[in-house]
N, CA, C and O of each residue as an XYZ file, in Angstrom:
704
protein
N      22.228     32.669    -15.714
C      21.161     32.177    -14.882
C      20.869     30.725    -15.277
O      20.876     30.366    -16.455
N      20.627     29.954    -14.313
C      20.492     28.482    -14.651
C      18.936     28.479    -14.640
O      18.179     29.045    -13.852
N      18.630     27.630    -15.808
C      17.419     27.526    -16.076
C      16.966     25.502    -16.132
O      17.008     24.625    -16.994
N      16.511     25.599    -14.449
C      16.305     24.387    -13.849
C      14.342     24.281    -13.944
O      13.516     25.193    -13.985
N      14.171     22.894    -13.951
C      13.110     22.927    -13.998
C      12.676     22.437    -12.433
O      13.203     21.573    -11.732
N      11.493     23.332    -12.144
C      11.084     23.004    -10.569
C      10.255     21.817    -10.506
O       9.051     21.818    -10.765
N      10.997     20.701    -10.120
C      10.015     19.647     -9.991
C       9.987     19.426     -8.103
O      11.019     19.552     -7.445
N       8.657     19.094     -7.479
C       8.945     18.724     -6.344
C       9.495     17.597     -6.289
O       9.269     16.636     -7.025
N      10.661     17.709     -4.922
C      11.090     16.499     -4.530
C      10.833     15.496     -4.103
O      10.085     15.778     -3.166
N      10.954     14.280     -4.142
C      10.318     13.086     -3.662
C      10.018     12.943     -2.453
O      11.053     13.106     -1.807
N       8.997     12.685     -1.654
C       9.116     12.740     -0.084
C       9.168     11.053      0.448
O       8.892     10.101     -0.282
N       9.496     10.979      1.571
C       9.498      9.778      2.389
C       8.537      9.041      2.717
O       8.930      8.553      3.777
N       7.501      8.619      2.506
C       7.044      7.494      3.158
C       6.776      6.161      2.984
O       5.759      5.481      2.847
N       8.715      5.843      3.055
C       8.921      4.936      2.618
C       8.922      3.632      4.473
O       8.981      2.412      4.625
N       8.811      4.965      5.559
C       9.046      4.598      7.149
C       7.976      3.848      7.391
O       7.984      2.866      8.135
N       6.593      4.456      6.513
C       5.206      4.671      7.200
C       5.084      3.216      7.085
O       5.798      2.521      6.362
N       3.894      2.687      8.036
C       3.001      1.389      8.035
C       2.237      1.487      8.878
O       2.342      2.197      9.879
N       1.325      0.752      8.571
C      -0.307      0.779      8.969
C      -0.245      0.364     10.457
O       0.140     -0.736     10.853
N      -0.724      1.504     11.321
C      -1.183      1.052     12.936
C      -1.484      0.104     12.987
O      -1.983     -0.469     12.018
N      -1.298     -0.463     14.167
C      -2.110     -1.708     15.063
C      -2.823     -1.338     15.093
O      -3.610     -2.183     14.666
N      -3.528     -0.193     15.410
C      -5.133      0.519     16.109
C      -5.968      0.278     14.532
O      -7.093     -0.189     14.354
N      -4.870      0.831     13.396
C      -5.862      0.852     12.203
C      -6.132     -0.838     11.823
O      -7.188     -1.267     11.357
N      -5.219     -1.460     12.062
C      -5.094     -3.084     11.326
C      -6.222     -3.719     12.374
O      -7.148     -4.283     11.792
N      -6.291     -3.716     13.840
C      -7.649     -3.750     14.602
C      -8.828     -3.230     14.106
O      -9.823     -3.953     14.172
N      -8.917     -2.239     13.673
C      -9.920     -1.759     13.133
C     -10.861     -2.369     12.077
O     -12.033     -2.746     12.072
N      -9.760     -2.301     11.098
C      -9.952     -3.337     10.139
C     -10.282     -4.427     10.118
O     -11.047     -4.798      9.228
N      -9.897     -5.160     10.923
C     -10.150     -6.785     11.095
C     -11.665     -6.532     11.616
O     -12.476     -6.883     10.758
N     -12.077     -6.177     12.426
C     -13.213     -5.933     13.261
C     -14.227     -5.552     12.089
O     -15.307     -6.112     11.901
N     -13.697     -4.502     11.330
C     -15.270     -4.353     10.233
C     -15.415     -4.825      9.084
O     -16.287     -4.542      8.263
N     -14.195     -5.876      8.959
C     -14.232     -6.979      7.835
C     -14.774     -7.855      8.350
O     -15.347     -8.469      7.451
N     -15.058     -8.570      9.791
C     -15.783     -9.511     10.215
C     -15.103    -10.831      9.676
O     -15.462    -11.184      8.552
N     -14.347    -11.458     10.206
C     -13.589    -12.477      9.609
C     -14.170    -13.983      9.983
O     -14.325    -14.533     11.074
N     -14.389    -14.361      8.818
C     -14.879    -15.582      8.726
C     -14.316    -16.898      8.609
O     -13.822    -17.030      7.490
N     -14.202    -17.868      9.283
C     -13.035    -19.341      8.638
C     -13.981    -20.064      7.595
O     -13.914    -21.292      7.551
N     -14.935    -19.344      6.677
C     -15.393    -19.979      5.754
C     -15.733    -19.049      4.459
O     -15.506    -17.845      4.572
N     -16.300    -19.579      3.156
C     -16.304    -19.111      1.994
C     -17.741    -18.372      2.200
O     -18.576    -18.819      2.987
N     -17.961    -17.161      1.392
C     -19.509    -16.902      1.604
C     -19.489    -15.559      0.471
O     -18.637    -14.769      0.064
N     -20.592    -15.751      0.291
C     -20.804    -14.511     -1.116
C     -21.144    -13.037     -0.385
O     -22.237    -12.853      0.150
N     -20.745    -12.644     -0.396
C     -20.527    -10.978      0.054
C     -21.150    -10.084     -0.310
O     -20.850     -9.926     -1.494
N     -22.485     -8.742      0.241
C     -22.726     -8.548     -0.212
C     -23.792     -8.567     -0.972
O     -24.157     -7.660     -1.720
N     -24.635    -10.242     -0.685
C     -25.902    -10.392     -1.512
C     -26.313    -11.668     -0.649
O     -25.685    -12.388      0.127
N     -27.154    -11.655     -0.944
C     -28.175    -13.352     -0.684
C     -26.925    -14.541     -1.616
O     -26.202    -14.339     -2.591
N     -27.102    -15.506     -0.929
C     -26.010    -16.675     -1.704
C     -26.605    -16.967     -3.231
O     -27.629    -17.268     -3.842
N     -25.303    -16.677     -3.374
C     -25.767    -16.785     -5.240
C     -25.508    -15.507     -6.140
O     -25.389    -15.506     -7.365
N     -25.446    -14.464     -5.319
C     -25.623    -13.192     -5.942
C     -24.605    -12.436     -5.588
O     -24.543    -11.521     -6.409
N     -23.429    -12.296     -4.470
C     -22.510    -11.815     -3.859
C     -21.217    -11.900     -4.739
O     -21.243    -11.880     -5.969
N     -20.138    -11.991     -4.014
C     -19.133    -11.604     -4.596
C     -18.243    -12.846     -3.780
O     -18.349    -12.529     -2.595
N     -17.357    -14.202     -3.863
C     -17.043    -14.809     -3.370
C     -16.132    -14.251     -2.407
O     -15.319    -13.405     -2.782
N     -16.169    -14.582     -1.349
C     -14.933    -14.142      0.058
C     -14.896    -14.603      0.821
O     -15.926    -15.172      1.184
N     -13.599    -14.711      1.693
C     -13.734    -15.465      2.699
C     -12.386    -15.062      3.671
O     -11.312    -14.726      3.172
N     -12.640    -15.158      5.241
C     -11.261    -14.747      5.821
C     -11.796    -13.365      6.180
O     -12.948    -13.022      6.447
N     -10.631    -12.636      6.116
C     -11.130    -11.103      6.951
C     -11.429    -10.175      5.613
O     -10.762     -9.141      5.658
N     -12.132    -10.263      4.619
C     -12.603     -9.792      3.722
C     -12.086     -9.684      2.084
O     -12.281     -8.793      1.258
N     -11.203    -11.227      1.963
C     -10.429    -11.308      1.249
C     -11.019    -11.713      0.089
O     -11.495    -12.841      0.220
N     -11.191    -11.202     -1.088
C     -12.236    -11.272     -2.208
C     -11.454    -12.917     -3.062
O     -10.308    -12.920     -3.513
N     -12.219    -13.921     -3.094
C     -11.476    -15.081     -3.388
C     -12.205    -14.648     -4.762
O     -11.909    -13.499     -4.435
N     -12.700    -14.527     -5.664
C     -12.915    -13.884     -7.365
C     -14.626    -13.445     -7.154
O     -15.534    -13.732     -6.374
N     -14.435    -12.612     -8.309
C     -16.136    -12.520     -8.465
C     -17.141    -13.029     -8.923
O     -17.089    -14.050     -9.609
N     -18.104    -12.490     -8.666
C     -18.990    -13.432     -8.646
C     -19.416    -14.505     -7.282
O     -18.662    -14.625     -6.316
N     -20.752    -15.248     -7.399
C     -20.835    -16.380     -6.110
C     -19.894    -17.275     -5.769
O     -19.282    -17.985     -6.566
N     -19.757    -17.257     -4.541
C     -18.909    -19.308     -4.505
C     -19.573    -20.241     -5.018
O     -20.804    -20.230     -4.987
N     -19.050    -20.968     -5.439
C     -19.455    -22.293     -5.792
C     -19.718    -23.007     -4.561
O     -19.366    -22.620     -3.446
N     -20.554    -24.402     -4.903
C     -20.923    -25.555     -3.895
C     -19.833    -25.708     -3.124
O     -19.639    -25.299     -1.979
N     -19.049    -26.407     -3.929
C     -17.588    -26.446     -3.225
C     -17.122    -25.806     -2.487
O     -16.707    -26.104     -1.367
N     -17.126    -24.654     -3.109
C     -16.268    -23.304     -1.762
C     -17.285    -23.098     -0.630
O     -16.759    -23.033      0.481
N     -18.678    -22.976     -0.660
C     -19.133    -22.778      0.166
C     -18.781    -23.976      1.493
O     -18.743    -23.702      2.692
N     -18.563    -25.247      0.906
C     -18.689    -25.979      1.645
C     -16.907    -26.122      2.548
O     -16.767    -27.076      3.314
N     -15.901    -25.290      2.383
C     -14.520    -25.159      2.293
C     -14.462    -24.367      3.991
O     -15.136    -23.379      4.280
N     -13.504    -25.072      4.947
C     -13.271    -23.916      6.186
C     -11.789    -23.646      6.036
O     -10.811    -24.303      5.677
N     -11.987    -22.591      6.396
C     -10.182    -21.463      6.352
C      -9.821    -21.728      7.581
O     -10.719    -21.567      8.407
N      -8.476    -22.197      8.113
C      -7.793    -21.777      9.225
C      -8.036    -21.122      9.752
O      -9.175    -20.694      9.564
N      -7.297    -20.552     10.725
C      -6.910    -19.046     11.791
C      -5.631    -18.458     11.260
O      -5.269    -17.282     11.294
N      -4.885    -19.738     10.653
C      -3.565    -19.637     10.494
C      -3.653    -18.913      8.994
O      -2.924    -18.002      8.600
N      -4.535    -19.437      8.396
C      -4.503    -18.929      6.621
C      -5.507    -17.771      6.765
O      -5.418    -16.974      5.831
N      -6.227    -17.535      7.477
C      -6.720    -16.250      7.521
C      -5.768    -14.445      7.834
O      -5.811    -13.347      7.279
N      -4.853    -15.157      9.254
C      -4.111    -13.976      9.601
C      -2.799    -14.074      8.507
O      -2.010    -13.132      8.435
N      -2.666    -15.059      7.826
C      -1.400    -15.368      6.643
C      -1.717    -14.505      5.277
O      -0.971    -13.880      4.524
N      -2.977    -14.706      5.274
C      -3.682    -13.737      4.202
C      -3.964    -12.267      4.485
O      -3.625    -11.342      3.747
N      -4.588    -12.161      5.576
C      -4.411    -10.987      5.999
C      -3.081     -9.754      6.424
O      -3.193     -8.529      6.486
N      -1.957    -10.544      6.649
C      -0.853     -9.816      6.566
C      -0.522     -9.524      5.512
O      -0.214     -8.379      5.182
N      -0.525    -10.579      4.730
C      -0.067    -10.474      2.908
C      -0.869     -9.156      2.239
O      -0.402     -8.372      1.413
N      -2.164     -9.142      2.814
C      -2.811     -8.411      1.805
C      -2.667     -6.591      2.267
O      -2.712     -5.605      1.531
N      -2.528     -6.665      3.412
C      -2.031     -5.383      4.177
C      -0.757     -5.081      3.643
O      -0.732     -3.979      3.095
N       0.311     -5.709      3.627
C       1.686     -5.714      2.804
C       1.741     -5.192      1.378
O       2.556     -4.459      0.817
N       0.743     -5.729      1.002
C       0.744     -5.773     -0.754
C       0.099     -4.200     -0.878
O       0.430     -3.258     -1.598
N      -0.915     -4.336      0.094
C      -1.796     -2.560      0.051
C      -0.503     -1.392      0.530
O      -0.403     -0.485     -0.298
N       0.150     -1.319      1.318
C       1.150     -0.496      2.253
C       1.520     -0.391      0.829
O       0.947      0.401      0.080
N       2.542     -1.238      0.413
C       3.870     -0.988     -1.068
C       2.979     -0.360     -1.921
O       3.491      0.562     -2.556
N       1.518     -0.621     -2.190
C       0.801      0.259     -3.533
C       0.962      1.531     -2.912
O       1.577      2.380     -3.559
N       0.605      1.775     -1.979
C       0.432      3.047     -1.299
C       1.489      3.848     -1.682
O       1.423      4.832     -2.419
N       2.776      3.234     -0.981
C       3.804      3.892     -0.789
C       4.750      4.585     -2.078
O       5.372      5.647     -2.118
N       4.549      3.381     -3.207
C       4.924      3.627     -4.363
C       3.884      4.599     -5.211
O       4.088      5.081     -6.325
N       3.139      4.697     -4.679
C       1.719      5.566     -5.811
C       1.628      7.139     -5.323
O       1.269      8.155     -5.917
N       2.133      6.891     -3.916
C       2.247      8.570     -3.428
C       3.908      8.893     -2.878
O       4.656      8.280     -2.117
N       4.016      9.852     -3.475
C       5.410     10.092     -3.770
C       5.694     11.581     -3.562
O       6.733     11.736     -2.921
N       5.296     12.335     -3.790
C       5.042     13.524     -3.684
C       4.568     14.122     -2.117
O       5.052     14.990     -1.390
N       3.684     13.441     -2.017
C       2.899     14.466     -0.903
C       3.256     13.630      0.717
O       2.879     12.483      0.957
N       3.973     14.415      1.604
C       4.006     13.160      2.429
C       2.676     13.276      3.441
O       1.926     14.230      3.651
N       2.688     11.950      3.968
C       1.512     11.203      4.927
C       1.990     11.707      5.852
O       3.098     12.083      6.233
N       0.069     11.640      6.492
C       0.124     11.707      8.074
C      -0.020      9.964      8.250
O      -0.119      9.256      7.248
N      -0.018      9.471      9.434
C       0.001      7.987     10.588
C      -1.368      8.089      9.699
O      -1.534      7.340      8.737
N      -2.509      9.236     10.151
C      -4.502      8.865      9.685
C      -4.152      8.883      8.646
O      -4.237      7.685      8.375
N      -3.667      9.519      7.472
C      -3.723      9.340      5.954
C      -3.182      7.724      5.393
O      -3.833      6.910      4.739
N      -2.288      7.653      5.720
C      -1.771      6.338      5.395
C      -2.291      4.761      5.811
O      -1.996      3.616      5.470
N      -3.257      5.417      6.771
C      -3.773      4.125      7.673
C      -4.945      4.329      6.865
O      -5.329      3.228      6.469
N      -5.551      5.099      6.522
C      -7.160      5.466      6.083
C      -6.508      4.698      4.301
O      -6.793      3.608      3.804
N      -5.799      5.557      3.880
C      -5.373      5.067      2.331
C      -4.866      3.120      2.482
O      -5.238      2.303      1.640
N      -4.396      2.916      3.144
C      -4.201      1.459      3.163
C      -5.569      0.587      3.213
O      -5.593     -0.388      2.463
N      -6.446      0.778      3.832
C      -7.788      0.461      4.114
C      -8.022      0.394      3.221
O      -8.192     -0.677      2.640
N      -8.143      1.581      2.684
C      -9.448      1.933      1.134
C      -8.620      1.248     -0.197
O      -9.290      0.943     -1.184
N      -6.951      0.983     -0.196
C      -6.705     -0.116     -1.172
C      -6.857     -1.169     -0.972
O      -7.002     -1.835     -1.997
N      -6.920     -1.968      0.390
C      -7.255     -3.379      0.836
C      -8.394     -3.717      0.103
O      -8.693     -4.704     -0.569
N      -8.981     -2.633      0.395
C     -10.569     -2.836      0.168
C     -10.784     -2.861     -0.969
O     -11.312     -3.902     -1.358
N     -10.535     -1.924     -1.887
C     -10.875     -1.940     -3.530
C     -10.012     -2.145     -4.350
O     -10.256     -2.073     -5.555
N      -8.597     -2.501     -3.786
C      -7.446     -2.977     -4.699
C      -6.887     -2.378     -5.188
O      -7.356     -1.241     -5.184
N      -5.991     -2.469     -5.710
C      -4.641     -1.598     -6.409
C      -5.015     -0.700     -7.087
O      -4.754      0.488     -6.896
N      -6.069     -1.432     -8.491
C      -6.881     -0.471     -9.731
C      -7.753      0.233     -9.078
O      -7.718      1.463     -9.104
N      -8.583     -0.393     -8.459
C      -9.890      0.409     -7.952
C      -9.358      1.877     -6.759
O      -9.887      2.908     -6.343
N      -8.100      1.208     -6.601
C      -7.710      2.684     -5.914
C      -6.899      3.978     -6.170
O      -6.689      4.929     -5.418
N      -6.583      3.793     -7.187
C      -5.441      4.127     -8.012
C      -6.153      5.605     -8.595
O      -5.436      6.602     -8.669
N      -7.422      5.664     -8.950
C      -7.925      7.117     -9.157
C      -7.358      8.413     -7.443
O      -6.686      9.426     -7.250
N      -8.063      7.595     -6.785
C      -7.934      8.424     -5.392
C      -6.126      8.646     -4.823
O      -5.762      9.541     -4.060
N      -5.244      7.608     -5.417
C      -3.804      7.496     -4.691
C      -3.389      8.751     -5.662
O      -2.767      9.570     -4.985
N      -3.535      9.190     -7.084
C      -3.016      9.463     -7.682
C      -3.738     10.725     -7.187
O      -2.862     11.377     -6.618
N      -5.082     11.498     -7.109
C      -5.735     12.825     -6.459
C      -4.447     13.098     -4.912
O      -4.048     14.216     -4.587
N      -4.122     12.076     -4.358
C      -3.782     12.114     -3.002
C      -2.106     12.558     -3.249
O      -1.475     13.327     -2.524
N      -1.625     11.902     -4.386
C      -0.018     12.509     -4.900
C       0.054     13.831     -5.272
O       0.887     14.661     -4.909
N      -1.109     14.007     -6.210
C      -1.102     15.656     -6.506
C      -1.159     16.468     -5.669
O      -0.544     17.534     -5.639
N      -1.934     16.035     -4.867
C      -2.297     17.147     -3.285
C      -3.627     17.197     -3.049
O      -4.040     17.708     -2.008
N      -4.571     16.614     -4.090
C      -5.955     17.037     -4.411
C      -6.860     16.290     -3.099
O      -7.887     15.615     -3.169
N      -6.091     16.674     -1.962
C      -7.025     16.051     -0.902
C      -9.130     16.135     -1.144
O     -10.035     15.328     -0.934
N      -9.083     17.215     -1.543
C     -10.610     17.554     -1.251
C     -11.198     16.172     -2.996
O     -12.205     15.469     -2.918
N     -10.661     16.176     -3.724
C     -11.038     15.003     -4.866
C     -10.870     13.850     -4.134
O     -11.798     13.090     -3.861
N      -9.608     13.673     -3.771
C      -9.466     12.118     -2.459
C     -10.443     11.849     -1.663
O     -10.908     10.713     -1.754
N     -10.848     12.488     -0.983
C     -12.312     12.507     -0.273
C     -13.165     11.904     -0.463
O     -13.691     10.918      0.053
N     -13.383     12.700     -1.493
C     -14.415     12.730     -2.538
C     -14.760     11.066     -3.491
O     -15.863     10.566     -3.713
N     -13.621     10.631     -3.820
C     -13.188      9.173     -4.573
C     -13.792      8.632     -3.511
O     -15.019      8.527     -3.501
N     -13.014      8.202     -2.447
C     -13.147      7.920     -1.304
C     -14.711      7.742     -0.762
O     -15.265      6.659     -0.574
N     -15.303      9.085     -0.552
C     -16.405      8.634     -0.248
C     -17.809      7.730     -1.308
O     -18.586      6.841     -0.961
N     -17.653      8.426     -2.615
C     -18.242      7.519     -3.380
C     -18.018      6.066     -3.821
O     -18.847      5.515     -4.546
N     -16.664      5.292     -3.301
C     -16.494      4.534     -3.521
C     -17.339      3.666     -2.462
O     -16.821      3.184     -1.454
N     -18.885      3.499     -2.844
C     -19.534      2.485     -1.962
C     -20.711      1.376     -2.605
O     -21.657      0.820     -2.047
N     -20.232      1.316     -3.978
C     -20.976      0.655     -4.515
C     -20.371     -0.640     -4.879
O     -19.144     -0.709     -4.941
N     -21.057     -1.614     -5.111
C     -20.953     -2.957     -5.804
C     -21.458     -3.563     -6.704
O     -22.547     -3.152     -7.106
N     -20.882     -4.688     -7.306
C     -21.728     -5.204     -8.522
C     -22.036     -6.526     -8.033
O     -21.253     -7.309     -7.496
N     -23.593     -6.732     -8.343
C     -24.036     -8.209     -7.571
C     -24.573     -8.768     -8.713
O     -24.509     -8.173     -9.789
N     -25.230    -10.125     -8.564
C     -25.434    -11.173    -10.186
C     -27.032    -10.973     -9.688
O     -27.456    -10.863     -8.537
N     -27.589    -10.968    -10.653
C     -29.087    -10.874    -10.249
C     -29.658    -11.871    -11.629
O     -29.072    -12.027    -12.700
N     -30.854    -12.403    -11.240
C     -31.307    -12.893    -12.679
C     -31.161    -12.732    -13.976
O     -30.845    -13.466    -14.913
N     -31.498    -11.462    -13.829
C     -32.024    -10.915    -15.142
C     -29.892    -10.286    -15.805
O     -29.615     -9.704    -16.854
N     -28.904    -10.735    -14.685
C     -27.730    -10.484    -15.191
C     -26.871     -9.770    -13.953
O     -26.938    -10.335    -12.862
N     -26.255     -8.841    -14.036
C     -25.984     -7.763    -13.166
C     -26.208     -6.645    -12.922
O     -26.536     -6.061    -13.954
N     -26.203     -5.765    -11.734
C     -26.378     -4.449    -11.326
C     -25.812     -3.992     -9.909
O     -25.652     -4.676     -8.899
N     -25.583     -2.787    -10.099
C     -24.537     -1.652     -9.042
C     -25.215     -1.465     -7.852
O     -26.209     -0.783     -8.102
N     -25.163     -1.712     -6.804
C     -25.844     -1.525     -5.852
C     -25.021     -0.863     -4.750
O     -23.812     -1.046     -4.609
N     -25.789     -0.065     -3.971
C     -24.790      0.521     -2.655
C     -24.906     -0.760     -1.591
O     -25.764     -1.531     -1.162
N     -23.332     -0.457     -1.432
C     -23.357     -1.843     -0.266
C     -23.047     -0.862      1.161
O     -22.027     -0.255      1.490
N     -24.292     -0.987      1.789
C     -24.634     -0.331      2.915
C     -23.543     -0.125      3.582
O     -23.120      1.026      3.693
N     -22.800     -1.323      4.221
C     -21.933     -1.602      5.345
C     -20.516     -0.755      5.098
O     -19.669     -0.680      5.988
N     -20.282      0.140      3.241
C     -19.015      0.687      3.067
C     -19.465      2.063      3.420
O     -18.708      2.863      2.870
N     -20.362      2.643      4.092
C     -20.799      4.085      4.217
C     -20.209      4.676      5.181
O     -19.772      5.825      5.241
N     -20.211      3.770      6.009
C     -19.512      4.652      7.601
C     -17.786      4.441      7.286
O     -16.890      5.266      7.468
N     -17.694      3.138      6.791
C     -15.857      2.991      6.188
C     -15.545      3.530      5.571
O     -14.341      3.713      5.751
N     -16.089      4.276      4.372
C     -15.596      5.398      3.593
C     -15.910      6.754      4.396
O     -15.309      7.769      4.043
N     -16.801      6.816      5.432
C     -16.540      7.893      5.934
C     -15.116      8.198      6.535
O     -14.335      9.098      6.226
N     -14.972      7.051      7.621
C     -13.848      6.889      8.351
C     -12.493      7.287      7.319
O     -11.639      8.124      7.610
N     -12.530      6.417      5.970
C     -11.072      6.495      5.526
C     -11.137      7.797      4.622
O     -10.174      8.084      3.912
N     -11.954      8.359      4.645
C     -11.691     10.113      3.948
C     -11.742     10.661      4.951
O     -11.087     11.667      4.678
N     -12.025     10.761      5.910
C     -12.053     11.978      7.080
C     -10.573     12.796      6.999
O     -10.408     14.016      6.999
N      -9.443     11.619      6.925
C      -8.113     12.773      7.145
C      -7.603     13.754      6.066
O      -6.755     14.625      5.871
N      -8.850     12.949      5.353
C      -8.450     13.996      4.078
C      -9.185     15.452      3.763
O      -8.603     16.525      3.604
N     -10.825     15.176      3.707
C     -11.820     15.907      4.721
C     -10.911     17.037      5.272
O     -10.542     18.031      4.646
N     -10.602     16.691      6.622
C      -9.416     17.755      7.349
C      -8.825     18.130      6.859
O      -9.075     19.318      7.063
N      -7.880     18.098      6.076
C      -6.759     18.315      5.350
C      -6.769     18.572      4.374
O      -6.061     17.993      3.550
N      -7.771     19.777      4.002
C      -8.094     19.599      2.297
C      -7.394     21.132      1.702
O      -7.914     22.198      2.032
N      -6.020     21.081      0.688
C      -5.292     22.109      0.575
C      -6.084     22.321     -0.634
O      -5.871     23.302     -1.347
């Protein structure tokens, strides 16, 4: 008797990429700006960004940046890049479990949005199978850190409540 070890096999979604309908989506509730602006807080207290929600570092802009306008051209240049860069985390981080079109479009979102690290708890629930924990990541992921006087503090940033609804829902559904 051969004594093999059962590992699951690797699945495909190496095809998948993010809808037009989802990349519309996106653009629309990132609100894209051709200028620098602190995100998130009263100026001074935000998180620097600029473009269709492209986090230029943390913390406020400076004078300078505030005073800085973005293209059309360096906005949608950035914005492809950063959709690109989110798809390959995706694709490489879930390996195991294959995607639906909503899973992969919802998971691309929610790494755009919180980045490789910040997503990497939920990609790795989503490889195991642990849809109903994915969700779950997913939906709590709606807080931020803003500069306040007295230093910093975590605040819910209102505007990620209905977007984390949206990008856990297929998981929500789909919970093995």
């Amino acid at each position: 008797m051969l004594d093999v070890a059962l590992t699951p096999p690797k699945v495909d979604n190496s095809k998948l990429s993010m809808s037009a309908s989802a990349k519309l989506r996106m653009r629309e509730r990132e609100d894209p700006k051709a200028f620098y602006y602190d995100d998130g807080g009263r100026p001074g207290r935000g998180n620097c960004t600029w473009g269709i929600g492209i986090l230029a570092h943390l913390g406020p802009c400076t004078s300078d940046e505030l005073k800085k306008e973005v293209s059309a051209t360096e906005i949608e240049a950035s914005f492809a890049s950063r959709v690109g860069e989110a798809e390959r985390i995706v694709r490489r981080r879930v390996s195991k479990q294959a995607l639906t079109q909503d899973q992969f479009d919802a998971l691309v979102s929610f790494t755009y949005n919180s980045g490789g690290r910040g997503a990497a708890k939920v990609l790795a629930y989503v490889d195991d199978g642990n849809f109903k924990a994915a969700a779950s990541g997913i939906s709590g992921a709606i807080y931020m850190t803003i500069r306040t006087k007295k230093g910093s503090k975590r605040v819910i940033a209102r505007g990620l409540i209905p977007r984390r609804a949206e990008e856990s829902a297929p998981f929500r559904n789909s919970v093995r």
